[in-house]
C-alpha positions as CSV (number, residue, x, y, z in Angstrom):
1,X,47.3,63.3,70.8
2,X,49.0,66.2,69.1
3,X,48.5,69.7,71.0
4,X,46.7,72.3,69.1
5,X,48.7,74.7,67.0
6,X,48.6,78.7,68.2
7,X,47.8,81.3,66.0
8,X,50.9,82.7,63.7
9,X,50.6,85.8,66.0
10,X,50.3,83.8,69.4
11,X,53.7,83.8,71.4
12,X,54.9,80.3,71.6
13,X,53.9,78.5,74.1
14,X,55.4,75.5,76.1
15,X,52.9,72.8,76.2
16,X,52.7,69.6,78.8
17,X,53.5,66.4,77.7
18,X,50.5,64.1,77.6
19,X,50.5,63.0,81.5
20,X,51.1,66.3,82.6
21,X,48.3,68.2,81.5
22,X,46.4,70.5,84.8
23,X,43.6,72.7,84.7
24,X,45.9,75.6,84.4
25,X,47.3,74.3,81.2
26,X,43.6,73.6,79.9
27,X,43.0,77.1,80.3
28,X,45.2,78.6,78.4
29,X,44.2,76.5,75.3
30,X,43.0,78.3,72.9
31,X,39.0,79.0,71.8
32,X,39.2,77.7,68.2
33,X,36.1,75.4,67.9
34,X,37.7,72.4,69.4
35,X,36.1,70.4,72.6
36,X,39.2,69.8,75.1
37,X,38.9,67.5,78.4
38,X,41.8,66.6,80.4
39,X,41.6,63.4,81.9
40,X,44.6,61.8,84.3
41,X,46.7,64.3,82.5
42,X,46.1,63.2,79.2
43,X,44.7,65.8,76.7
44,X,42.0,64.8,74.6
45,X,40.2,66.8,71.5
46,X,37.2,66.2,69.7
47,X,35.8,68.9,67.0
48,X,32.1,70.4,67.6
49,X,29.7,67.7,68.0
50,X,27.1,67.3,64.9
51,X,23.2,68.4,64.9
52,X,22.0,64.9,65.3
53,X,24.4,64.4,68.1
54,X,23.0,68.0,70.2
55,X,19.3,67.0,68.4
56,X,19.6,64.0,71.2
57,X,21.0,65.8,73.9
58,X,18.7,69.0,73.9
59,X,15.8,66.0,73.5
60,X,16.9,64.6,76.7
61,X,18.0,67.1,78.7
62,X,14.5,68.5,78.9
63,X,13.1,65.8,79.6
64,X,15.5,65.4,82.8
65,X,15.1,69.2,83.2
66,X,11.2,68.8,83.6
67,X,11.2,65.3,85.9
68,X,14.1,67.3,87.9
69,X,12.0,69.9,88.6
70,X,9.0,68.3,88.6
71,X,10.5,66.3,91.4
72,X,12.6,68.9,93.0
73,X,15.7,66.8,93.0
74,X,18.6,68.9,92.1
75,X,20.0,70.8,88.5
76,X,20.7,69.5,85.5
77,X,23.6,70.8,83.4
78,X,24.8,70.2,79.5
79,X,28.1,70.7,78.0
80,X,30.0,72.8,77.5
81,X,30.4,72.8,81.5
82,X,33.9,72.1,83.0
83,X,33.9,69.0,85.2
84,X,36.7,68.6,87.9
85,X,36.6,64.6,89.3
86,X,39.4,65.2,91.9
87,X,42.9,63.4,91.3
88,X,41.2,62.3,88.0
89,X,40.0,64.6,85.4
90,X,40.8,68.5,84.9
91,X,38.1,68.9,83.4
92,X,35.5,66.6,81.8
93,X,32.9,67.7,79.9
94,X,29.9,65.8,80.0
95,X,27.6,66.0,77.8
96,X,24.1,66.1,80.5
97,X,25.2,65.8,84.2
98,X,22.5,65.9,87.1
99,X,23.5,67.0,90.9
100,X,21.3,66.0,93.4
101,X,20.1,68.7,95.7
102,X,22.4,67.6,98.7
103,X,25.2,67.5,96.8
104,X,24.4,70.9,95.1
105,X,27.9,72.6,96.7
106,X,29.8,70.9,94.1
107,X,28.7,73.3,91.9
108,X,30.7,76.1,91.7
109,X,31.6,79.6,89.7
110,X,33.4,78.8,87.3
111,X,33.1,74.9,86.8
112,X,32.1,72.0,88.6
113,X,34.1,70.1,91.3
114,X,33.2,67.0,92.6
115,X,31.0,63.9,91.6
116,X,27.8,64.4,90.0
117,X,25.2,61.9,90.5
118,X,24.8,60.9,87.1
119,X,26.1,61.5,83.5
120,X,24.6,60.9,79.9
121,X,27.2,60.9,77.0
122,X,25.7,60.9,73.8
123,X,27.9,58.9,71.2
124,X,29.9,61.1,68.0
125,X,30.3,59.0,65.1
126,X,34.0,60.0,64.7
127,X,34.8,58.5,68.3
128,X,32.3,56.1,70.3
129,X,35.5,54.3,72.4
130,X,35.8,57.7,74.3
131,X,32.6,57.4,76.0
132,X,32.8,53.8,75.7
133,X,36.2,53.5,77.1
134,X,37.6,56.2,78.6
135,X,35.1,58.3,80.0
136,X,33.2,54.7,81.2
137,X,36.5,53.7,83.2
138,X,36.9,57.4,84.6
139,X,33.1,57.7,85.3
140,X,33.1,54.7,87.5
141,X,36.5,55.4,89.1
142,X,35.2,58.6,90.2
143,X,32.2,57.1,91.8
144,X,29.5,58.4,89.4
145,X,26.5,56.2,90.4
146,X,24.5,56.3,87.1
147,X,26.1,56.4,83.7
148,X,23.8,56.4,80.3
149,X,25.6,56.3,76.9
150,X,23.1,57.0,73.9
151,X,23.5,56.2,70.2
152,X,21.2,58.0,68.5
153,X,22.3,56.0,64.8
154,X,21.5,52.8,66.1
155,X,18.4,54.1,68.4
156,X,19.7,52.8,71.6
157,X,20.5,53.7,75.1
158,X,22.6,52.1,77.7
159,X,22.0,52.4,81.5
160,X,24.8,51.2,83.7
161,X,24.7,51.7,87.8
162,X,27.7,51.3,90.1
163,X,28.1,48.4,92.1
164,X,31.3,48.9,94.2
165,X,34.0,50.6,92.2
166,X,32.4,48.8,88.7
167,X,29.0,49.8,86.2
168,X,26.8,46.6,85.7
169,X,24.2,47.0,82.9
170,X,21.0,47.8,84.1
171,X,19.9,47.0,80.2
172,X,20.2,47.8,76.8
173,X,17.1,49.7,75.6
174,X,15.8,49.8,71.3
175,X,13.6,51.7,69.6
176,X,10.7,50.6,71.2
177,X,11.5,50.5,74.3
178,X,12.3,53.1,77.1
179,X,15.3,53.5,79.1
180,X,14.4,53.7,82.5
181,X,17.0,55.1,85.7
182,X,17.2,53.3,89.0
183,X,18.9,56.8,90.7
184,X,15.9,58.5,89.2
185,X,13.4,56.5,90.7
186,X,10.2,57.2,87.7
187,X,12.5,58.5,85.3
188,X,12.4,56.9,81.9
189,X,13.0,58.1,78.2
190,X,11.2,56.3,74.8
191,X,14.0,55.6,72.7
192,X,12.4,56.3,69.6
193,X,12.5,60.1,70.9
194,X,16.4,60.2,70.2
195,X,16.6,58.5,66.8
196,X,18.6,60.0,64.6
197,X,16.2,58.8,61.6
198,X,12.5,58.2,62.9
């Protein structure tokens, strides 16, 4: 993917070759609207995500909030938060993350570093195959043990869990039907609470 042009008034700048990006690079990127992850060295941009896309993930990130609490499991995060998976990605931004309570010293300062327990992506329309794809490879490569992806459009949500170094479905979930975790023993989500259109 093409690197992001400086201002006119920036000094130039000698950008990485894709494969060579680090977290040192990432941050001297510049704060222009754009949505920058680093993953295996590669850098990828996305523009600001759209209302119906953050309408589903303030939605269920209070609801996690509340059975997190509730529960007194750990924190829940949303993006924009800077997620380092060692050897792997530099950062990832995810858009909900939960940390369980005993593995609360991954969470540092400034970002993130380490594995969090489980990860929701909600879907863009102008690129699905990065969560899909990309982010599902990284996700279970890291050893993320619960990974949702939600598509608010088509009302569904998709619950995978790691078995070894892979994610197996744990299902497929409609409109009226609720998504249920197996991490989060009790946690579950009516679909029909994300739609896009009701």
């Amino acid at each position: 993917m093409a690197v992001p042009e400086l201002s006119k008034t920036s000094a130039i700048q000698q950008w990485p070759l894709q494969g060579e990006w680090t977290y040192d690079n990432y941050a001297r990127l510049p704060d222009n609207g754009m949505r920058y992850e680093v993953i295996q060295g590669d850098l990828y941009m996305s523009t600001a995500p759209r209302p119906s896309h953050q309408r589903a993930v303030v939605k269920l990130s209070t609801m996690l909030q509340l059975f997190v609490e509730q529960h007194q499991l750990g924190e829940v995060y949303v993006s924009p938060i800077d997620v380092i998976l060692p050897d792997l990605a530099s950062p990832v931004q995810p858009d909900i993350l939960f940390v369980a309570t005993w593995k609360l010293n991954i969470v540092k300062d400034v970002f993130v570093e380490g594995v969090p327990n489980l990860i929701i992506e909600v879907l863009s329309p102008g690129n699905p195959l990065h969560d899909r794809r990309t982010k599902f490879q990284l996700y279970a490569q890291a050893g993320v043990v619960e990974y949702w992806i939600v598509d608010p459009a088509a009302c569904t949500i998709e619950v995978y869990s790691l078995r070894g170094q892979a994610y197996v479905p744990l299902g497929k979930f409609g409109r009226e039907e609720k998504a249920q975790s197996e991490l989060l023993a009790g946690f579950s989500v009516a679909v029909s609470q994300i739609c896009t259109a009701s």
